[in-house]
C-alpha positions as CSV (number, residue, x, y, z in Angstrom):
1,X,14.0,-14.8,-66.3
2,X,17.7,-14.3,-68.2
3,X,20.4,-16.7,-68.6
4,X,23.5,-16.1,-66.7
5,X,25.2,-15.4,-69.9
6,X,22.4,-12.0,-70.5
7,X,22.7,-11.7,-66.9
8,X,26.9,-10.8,-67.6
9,X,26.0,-9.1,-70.6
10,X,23.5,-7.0,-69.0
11,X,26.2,-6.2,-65.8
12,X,28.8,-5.3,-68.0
13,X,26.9,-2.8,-70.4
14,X,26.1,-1.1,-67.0
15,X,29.8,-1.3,-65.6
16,X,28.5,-4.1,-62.9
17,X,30.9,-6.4,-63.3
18,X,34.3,-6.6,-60.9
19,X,37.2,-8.9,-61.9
20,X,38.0,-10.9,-58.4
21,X,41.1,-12.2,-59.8
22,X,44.3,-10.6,-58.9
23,X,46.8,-9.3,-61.3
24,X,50.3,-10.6,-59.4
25,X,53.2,-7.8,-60.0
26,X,56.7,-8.9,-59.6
27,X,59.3,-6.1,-58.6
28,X,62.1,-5.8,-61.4
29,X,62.8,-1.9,-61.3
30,X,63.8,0.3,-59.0
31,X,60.9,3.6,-59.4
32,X,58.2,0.9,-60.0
33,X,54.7,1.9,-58.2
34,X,51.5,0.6,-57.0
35,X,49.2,3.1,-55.6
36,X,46.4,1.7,-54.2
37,X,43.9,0.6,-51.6
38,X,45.6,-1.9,-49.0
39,X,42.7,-4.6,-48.9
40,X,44.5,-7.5,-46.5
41,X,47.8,-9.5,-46.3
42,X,48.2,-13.4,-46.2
43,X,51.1,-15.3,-44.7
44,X,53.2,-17.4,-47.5
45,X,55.8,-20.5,-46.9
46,X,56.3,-21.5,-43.2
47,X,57.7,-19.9,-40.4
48,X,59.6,-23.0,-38.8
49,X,61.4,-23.4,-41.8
50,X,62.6,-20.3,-42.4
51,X,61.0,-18.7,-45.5
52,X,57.6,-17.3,-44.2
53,X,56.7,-13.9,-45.9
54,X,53.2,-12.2,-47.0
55,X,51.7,-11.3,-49.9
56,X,49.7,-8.3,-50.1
57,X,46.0,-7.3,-52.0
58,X,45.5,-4.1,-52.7
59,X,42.6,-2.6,-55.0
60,X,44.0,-0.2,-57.6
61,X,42.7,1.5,-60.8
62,X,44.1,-1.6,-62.8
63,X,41.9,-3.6,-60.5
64,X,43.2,-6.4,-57.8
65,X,47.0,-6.6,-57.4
66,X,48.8,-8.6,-55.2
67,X,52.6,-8.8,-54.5
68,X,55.4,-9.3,-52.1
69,X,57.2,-7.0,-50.6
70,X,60.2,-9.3,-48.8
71,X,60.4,-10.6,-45.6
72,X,62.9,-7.7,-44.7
73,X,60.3,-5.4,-45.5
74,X,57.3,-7.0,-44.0
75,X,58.3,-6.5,-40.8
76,X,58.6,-2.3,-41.5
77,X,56.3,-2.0,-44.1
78,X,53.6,-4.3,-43.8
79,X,53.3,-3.6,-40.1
80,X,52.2,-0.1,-41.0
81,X,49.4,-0.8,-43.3
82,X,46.0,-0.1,-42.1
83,X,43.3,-1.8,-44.2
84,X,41.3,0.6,-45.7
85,X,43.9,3.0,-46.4
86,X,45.6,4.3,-49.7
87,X,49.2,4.0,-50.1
88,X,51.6,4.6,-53.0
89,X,54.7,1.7,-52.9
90,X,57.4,2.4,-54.5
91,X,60.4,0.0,-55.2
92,X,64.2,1.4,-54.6
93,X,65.9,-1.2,-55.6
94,X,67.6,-4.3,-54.5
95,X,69.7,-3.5,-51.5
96,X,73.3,-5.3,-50.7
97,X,73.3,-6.4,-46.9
98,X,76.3,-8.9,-46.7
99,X,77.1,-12.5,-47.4
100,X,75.9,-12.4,-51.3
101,X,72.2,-11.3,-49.5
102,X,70.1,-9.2,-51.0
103,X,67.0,-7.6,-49.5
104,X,64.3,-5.4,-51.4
105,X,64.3,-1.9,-50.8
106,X,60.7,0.0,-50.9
107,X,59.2,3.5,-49.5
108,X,55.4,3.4,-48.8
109,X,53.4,6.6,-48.4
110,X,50.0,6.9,-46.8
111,X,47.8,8.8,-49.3
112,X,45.0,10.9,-46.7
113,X,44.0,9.7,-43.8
114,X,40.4,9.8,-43.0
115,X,37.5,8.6,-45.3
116,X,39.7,7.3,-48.0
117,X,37.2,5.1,-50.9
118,X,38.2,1.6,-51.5
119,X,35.4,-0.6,-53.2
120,X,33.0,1.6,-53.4
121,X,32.9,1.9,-49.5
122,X,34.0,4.4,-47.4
123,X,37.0,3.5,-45.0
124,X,38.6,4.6,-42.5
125,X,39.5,5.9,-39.4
């Protein structure tokens, strides 16, 4: 019998070994991009006081990433995503919208549509 440390040894020599820690990604500049396998959503701060927004998982070639998109966004965006499904989101920028507010511009695009690979599982519709 090995010891956990051969055991990790042993998995990573054969590329068995997956980092469940995500890699947060904070948007600074417009043309930024995560392309990616949308994995979930959680909800963040609290509704009846006014700041509730998610946060988003997504699998990419770097490995977990999560980030927020903006509660302005959330409600086009992040009602779109399908789990399963590979999407490249791009960030355009703060946006002006009155009284010294500013809201997050992005543009998401759904990469295929059937079968896509996340996790070494086929998804999909």
């Amino acid at each position: 019998m090995s010891t956990y440390v051969e055991q990790l040894k042993e998995a990573a020599k054969s590329g068995n070994v997956k980092k469940l820690t995500a890699i947060y990604h904070k948007w600074v500049k417009s043309g930024e991009k995560i392309i990616g396998g949308f994995i979930d959503r959680s909800e963040v701060g609290k509704a009846e006081e006014g700041n509730r927004y998610y946060q988003y998982l997504f699998e990419t070639d770097e490995g977990l990433t999560k980030f927020s998109l903006g509660n302005a966004s959330d409600g086009e965006i992040g009602a779109a995503l399908v789990k399963g499904r590979v999407y490249l989101i791009e960030f355009k920028g703060k946006e002006s919208i009155g009284g010294g507010r500013k809201v997050n511009r992005f543009e998401c695009t759904e990469i295929g549509f059937e079968g896509e690979q996340i996790g070494g599982e086929v998804k999909g519709g």
